[in-house]
Biopython code that builds the backbone (N, CA, C, O; Angstrom):
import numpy as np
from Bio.PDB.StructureBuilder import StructureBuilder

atoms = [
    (1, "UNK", "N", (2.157, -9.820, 66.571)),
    (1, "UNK", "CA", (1.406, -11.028, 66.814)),
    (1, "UNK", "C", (1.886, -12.169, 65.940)),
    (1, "UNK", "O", (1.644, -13.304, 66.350)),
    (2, "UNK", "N", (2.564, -12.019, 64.735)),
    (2, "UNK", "CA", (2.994, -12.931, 63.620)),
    (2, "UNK", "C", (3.937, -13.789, 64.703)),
    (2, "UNK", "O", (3.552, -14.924, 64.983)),
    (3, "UNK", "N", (5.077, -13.314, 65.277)),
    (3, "UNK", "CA", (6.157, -13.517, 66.055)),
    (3, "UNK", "C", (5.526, -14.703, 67.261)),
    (3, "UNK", "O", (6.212, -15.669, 67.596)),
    (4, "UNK", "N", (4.233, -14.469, 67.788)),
    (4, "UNK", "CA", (3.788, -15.460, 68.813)),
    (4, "UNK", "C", (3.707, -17.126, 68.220)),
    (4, "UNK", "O", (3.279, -17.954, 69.024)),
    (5, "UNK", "N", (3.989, -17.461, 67.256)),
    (5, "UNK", "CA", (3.766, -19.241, 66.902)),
    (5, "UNK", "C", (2.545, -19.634, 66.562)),
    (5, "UNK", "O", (1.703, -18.754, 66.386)),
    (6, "UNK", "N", (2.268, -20.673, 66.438)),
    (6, "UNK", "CA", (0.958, -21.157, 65.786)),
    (6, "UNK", "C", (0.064, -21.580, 67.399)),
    (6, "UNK", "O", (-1.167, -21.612, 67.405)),
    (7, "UNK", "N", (0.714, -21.817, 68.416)),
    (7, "UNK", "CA", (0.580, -22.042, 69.925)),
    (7, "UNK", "C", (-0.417, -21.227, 70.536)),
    (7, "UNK", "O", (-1.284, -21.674, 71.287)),
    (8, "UNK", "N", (-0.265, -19.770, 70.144)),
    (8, "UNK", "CA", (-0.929, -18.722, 70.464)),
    (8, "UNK", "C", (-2.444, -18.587, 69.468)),
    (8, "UNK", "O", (-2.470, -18.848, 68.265)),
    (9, "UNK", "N", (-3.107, -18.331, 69.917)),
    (9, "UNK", "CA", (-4.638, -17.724, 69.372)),
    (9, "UNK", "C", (-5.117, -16.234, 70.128)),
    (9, "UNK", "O", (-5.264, -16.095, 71.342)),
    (10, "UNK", "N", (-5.368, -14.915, 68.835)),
    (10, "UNK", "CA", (-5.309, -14.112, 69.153)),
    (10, "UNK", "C", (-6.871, -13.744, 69.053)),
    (10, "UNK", "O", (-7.506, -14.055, 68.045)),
    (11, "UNK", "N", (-7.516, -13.016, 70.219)),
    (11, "UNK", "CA", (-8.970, -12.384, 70.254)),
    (11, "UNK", "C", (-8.855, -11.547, 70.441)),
    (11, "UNK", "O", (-8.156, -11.242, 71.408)),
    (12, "UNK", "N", (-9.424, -10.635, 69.696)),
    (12, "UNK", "CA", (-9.725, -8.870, 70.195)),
    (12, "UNK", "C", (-11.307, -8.780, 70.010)),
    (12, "UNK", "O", (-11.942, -8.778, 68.956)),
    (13, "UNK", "N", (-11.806, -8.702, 71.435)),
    (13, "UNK", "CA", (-13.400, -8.276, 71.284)),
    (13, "UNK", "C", (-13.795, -6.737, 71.864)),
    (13, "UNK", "O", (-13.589, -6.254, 72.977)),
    (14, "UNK", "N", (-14.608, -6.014, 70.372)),
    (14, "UNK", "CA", (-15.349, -4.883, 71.032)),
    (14, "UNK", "C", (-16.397, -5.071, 71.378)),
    (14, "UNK", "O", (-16.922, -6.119, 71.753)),
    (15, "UNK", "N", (-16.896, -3.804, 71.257)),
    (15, "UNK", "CA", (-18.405, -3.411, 71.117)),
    (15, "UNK", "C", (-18.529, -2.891, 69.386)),
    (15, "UNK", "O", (-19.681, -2.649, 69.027)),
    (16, "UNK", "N", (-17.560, -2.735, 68.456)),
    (16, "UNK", "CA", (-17.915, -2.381, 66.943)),
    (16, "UNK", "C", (-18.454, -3.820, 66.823)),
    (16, "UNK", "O", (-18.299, -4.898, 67.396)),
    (17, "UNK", "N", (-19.466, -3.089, 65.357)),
    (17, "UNK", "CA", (-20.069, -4.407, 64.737)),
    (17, "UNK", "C", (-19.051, -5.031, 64.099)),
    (17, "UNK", "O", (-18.000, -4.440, 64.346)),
    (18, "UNK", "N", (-18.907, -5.910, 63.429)),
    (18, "UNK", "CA", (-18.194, -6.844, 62.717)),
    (18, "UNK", "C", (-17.407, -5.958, 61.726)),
    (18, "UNK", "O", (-16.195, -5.744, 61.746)),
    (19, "UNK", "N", (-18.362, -5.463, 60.815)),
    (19, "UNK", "CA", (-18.055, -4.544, 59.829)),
    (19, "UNK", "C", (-17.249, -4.147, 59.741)),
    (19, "UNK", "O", (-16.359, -4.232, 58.895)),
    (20, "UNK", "N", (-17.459, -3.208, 61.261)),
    (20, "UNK", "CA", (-16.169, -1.821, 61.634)),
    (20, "UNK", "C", (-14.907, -2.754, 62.255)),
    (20, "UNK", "O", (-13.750, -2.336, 62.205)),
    (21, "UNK", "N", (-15.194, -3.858, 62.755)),
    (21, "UNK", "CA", (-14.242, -4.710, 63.161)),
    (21, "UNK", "C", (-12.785, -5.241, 62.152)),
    (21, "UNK", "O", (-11.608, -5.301, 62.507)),
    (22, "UNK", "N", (-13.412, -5.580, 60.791)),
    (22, "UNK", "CA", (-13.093, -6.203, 59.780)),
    (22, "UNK", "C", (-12.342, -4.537, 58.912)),
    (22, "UNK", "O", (-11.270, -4.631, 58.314)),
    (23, "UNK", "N", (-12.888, -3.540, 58.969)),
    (23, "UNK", "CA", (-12.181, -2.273, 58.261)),
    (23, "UNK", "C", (-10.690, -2.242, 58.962)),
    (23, "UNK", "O", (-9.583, -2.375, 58.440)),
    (24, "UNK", "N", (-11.146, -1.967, 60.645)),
    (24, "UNK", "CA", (-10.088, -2.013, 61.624)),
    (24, "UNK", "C", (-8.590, -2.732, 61.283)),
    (24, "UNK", "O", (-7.453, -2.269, 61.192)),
    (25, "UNK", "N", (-9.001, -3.724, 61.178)),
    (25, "UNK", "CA", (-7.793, -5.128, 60.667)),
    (25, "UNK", "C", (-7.216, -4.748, 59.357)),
    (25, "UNK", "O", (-5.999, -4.828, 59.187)),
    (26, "UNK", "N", (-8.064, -4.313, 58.360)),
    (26, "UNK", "CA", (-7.809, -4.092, 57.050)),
    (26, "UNK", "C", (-6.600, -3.191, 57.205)),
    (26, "UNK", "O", (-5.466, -3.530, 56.864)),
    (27, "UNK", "N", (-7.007, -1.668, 57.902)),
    (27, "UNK", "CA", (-6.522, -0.713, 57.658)),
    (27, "UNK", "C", (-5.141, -0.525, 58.778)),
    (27, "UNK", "O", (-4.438, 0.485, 58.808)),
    (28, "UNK", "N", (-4.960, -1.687, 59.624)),
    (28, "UNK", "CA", (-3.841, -1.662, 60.631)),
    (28, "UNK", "C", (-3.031, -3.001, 60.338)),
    (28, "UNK", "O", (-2.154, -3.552, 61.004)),
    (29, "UNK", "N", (-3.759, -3.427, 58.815)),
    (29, "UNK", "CA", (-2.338, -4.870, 58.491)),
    (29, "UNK", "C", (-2.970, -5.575, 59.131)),
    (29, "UNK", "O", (-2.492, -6.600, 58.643)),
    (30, "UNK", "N", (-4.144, -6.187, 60.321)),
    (30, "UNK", "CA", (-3.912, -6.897, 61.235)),
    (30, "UNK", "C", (-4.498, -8.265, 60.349)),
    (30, "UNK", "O", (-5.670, -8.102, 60.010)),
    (31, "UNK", "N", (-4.086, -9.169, 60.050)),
    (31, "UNK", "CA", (-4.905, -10.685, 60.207)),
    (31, "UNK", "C", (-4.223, -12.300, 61.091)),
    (31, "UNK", "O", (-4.297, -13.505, 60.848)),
    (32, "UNK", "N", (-3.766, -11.695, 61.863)),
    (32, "UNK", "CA", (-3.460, -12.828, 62.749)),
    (32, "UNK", "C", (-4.681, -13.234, 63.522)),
    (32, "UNK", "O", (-4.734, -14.426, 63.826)),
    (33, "UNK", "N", (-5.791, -12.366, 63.940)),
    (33, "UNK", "CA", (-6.586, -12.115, 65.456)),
    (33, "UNK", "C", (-7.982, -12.735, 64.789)),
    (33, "UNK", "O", (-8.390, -12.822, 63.631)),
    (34, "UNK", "N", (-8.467, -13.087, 65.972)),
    (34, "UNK", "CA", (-10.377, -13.369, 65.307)),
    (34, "UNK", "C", (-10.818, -12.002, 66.092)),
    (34, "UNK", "O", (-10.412, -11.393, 67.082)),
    (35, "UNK", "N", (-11.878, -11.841, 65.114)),
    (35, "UNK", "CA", (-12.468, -10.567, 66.187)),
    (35, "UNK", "C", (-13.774, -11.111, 66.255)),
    (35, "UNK", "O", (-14.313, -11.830, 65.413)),
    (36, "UNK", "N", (-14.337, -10.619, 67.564)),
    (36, "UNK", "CA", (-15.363, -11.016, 68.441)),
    (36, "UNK", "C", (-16.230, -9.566, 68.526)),
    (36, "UNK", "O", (-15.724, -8.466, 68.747)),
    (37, "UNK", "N", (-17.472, -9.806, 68.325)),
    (37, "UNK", "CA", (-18.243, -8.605, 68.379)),
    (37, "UNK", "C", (-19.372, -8.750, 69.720)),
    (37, "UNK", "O", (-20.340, -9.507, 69.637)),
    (38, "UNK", "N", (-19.052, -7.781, 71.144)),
    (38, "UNK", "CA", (-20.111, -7.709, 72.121)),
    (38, "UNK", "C", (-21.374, -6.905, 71.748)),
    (38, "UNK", "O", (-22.276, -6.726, 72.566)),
    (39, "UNK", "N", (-21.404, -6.513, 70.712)),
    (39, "UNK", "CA", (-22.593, -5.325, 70.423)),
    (39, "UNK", "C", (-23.897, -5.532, 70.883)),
    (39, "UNK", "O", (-24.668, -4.693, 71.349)),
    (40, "UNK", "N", (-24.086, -6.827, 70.693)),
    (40, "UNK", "CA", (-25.914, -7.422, 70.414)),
    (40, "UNK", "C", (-26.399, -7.622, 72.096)),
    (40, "UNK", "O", (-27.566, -7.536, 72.479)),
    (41, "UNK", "N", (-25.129, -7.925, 73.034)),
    (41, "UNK", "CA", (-25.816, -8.518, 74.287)),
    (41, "UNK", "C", (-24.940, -7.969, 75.641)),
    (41, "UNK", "O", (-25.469, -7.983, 76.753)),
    (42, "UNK", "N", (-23.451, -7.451, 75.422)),
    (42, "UNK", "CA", (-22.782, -7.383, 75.924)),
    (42, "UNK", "C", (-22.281, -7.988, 77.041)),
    (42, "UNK", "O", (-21.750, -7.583, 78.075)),
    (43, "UNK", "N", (-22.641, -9.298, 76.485)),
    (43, "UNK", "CA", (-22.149, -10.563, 77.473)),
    (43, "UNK", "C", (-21.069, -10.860, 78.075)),
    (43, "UNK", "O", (-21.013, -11.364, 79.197)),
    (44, "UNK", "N", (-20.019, -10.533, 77.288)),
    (44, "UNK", "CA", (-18.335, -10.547, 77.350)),
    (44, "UNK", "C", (-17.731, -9.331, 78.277)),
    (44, "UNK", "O", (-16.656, -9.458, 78.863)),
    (45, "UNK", "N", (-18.357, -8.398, 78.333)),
    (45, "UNK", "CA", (-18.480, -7.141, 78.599)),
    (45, "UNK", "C", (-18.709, -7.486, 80.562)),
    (45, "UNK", "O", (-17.849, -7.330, 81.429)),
    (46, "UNK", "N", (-19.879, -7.882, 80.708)),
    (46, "UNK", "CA", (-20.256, -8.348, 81.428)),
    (46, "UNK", "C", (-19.551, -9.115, 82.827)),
    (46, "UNK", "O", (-19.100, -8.880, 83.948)),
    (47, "UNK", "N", (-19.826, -10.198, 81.852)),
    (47, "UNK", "CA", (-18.926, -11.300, 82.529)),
    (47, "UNK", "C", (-17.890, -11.333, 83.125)),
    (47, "UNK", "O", (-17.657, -11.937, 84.172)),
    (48, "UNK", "N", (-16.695, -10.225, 82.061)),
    (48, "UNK", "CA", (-15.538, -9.875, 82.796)),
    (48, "UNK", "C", (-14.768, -8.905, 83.291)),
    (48, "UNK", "O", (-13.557, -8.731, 83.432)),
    (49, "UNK", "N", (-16.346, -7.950, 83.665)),
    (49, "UNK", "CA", (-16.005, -6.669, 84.366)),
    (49, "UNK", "C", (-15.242, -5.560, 83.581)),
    (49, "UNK", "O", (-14.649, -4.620, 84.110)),
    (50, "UNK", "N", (-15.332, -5.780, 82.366)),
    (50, "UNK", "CA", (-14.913, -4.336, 81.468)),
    (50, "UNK", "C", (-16.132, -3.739, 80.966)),
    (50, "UNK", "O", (-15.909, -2.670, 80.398)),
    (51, "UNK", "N", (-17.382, -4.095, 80.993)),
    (51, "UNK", "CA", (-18.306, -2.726, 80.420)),
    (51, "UNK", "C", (-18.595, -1.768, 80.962)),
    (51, "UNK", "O", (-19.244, -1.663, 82.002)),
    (52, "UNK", "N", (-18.047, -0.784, 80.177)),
    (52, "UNK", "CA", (-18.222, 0.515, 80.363)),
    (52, "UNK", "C", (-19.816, 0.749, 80.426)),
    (52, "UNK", "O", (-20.108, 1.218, 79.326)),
    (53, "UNK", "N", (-20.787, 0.655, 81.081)),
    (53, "UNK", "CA", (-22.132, 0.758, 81.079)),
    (53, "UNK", "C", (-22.849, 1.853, 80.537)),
    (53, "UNK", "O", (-23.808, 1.793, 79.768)),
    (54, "UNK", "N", (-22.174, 3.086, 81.109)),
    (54, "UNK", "CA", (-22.685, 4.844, 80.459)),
    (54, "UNK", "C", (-22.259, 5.132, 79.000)),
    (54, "UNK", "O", (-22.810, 6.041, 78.379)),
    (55, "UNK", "N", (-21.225, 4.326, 78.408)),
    (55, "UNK", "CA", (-20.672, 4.453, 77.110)),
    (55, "UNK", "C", (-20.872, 3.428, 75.983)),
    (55, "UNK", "O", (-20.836, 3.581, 74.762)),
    (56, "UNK", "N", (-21.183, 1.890, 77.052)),
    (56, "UNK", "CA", (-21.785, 0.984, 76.159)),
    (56, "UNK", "C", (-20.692, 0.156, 75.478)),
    (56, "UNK", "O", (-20.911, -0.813, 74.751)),
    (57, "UNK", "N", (-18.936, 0.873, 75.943)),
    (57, "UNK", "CA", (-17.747, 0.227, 75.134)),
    (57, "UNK", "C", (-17.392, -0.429, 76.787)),
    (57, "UNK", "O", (-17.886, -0.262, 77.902)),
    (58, "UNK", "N", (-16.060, -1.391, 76.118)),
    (58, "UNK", "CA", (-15.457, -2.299, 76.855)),
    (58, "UNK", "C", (-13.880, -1.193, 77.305)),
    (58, "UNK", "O", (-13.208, -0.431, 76.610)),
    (59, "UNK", "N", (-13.807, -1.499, 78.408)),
    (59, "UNK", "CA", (-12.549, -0.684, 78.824)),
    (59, "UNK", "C", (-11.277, -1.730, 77.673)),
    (59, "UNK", "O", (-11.414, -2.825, 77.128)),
    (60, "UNK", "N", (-10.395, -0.981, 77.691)),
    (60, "UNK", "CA", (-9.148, -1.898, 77.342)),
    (60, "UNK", "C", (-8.554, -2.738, 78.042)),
    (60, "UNK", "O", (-8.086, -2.283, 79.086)),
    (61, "UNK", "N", (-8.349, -4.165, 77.785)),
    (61, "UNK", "CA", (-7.984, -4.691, 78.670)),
    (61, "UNK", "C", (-6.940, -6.234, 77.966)),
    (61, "UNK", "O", (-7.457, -6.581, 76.904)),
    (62, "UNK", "N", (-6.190, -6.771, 78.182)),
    (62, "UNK", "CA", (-5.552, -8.138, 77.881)),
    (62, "UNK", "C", (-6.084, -9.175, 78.909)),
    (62, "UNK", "O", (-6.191, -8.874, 80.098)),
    (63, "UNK", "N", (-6.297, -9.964, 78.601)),
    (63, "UNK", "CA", (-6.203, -11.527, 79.380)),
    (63, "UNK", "C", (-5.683, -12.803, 78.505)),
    (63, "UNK", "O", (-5.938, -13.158, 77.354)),
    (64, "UNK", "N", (-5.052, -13.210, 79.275)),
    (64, "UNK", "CA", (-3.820, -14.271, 78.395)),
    (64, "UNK", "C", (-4.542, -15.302, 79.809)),
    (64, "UNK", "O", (-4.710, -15.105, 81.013)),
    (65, "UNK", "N", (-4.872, -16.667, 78.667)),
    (65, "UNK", "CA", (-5.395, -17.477, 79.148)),
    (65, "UNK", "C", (-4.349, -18.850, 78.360)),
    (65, "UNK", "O", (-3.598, -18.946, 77.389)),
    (66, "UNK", "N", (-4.818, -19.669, 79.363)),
    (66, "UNK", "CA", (-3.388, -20.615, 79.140)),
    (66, "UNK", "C", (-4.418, -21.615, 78.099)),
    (66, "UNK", "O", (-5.229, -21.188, 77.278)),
    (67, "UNK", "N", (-4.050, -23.326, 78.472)),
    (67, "UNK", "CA", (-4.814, -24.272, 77.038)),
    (67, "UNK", "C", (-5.998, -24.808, 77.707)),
    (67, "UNK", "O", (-6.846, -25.403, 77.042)),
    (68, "UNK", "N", (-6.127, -24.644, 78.979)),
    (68, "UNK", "CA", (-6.979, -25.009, 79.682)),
    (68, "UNK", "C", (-8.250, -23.820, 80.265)),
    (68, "UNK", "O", (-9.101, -23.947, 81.146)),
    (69, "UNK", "N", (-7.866, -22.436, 79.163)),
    (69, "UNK", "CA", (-9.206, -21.553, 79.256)),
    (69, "UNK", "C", (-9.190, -21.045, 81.477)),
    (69, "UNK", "O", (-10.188, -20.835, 82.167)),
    (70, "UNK", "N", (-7.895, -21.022, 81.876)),
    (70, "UNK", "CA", (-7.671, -20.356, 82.672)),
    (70, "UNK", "C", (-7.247, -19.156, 82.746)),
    (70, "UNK", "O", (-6.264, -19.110, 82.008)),
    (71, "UNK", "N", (-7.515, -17.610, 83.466)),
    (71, "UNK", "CA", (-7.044, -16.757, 83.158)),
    (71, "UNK", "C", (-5.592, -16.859, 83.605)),
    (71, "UNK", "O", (-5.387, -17.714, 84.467)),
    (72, "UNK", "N", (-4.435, -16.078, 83.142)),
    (72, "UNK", "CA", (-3.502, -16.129, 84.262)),
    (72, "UNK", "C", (-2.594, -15.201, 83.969)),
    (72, "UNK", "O", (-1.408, -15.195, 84.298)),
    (73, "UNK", "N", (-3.389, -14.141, 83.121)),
    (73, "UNK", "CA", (-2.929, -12.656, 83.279)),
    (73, "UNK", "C", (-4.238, -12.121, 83.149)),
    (73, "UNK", "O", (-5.242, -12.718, 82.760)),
    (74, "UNK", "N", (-4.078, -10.366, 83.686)),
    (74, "UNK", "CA", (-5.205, -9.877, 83.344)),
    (74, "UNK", "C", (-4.778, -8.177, 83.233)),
    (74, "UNK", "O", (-4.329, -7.735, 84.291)),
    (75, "UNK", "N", (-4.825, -7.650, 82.626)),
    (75, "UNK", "CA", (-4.406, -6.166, 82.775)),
    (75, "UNK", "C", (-5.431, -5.039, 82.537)),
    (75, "UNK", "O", (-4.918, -4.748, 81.457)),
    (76, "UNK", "N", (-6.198, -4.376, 82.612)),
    (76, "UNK", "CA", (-7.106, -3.654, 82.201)),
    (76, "UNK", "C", (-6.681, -2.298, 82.753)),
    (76, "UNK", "O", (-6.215, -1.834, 83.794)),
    (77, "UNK", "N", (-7.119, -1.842, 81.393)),
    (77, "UNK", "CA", (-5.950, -0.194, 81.068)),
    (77, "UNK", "C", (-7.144, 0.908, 82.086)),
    (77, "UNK", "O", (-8.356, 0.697, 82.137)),
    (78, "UNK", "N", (-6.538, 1.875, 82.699)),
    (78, "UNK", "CA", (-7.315, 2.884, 83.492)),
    (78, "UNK", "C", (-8.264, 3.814, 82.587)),
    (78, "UNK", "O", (-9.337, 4.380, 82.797)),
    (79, "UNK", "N", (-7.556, 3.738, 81.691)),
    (79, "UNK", "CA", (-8.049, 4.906, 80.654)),
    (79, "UNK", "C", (-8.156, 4.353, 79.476)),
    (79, "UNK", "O", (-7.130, 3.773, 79.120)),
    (80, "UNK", "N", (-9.151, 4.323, 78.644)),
    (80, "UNK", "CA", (-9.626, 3.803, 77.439)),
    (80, "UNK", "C", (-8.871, 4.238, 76.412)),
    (80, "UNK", "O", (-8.664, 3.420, 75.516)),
    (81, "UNK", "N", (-8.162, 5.878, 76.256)),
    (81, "UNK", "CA", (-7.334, 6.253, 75.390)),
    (81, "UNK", "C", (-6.186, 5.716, 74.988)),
    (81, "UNK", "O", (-5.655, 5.728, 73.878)),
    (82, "UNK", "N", (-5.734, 5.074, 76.360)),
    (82, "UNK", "CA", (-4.248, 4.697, 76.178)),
    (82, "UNK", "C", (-4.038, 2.722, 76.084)),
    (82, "UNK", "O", (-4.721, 1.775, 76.474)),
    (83, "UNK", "N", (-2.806, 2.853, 75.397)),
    (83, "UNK", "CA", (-2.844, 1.614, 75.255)),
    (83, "UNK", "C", (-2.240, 0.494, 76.570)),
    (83, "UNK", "O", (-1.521, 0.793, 77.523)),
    (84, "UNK", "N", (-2.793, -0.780, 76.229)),
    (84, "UNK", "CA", (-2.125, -1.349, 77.228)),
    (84, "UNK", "C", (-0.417, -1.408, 77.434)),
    (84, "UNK", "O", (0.294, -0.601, 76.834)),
    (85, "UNK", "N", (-0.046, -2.076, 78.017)),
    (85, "UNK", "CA", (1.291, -2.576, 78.223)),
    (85, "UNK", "C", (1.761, -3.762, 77.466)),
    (85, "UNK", "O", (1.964, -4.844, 78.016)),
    (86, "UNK", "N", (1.934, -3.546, 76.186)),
    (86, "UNK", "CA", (2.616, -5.040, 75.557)),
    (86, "UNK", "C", (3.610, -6.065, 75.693)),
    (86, "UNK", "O", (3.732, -7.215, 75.273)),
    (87, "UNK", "N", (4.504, -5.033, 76.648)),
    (87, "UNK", "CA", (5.441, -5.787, 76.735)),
    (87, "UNK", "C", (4.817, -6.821, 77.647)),
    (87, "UNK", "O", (4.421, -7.841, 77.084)),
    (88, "UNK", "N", (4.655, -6.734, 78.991)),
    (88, "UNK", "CA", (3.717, -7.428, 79.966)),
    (88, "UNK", "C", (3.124, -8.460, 79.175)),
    (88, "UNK", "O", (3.602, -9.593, 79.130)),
    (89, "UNK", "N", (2.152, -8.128, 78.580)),
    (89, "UNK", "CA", (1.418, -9.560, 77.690)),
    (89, "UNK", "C", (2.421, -10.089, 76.881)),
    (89, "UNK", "O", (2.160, -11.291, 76.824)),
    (90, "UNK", "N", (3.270, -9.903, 76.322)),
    (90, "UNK", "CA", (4.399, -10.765, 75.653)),
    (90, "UNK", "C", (5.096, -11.650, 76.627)),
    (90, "UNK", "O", (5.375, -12.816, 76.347)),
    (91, "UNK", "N", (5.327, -11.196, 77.568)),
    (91, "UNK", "CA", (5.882, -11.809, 78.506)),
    (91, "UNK", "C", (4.673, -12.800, 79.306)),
    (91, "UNK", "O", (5.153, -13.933, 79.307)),
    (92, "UNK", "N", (3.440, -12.826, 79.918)),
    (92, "UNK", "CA", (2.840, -13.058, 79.955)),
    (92, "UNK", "C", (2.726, -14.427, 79.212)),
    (92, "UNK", "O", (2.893, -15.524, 79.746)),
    (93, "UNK", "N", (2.401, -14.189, 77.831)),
    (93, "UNK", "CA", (2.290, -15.092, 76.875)),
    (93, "UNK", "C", (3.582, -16.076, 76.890)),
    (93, "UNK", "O", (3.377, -17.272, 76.684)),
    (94, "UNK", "N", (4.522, -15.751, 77.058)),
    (94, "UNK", "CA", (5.478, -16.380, 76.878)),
    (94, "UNK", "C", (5.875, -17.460, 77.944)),
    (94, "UNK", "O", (6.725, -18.297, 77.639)),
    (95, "UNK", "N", (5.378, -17.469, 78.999)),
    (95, "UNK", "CA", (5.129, -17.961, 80.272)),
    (95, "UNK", "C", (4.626, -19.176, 79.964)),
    (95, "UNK", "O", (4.933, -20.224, 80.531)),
    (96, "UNK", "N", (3.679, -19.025, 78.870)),
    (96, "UNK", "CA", (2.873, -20.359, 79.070)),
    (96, "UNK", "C", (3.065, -21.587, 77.670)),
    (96, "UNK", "O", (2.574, -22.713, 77.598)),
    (97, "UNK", "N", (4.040, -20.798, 76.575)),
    (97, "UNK", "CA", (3.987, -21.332, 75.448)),
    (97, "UNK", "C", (5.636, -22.077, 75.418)),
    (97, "UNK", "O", (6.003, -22.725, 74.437)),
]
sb = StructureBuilder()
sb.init_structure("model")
sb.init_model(0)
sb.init_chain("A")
sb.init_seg("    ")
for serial, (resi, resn, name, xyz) in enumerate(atoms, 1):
    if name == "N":
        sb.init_residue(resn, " ", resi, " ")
    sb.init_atom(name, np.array(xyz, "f"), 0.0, 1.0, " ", f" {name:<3s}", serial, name[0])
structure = sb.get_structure()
């Protein structure tokens, strides 16, 4: 994520509270990203068709939105275990920057 420019703004939203959000980052190097917490309402969840409803988590998913808060990727992983496709969102991203 360092590699994307100052152009890019990175979100990763769960369902962990903040807390567990903020360990997460600690313990994987990450501080490029804001993290976003759905816990309290699961609004985000919602809205864009990743809540997992019986589990209460968000499927995995990327959306790369351009400067104008349009989507114009969207990938959402089949299986919660596995990770997305990065390359795709790099490329993706790169499309628009």
């Amino acid at each position: 994520m360092g590699n994307l420019g100052s152009d890019v703004q990175v979100l990763v939203i769960s369902m962990d509270l903040p807390f567990a959000q903020k360990r997460w980052c600690g313990a994987a190097g990450v501080d490029r990203v804001m993290t976003l917490s759905g816990h309290k309402s699961a609004s985000f969840g919602n809205a864009y068709g990743v809540l997992i409803q019986e589990l209460r988590l968000l499927a995995r998913a990327v959306f790369v939105l351009d400067r104008e808060g349009v989507i114009r990727y969207i990938q959402i992983v089949k299986e919660i275990t596995e990770e997305p496709d990065y390359g795709a969102r790099l490329k993706a991203v790169n499309r628009l920057v």
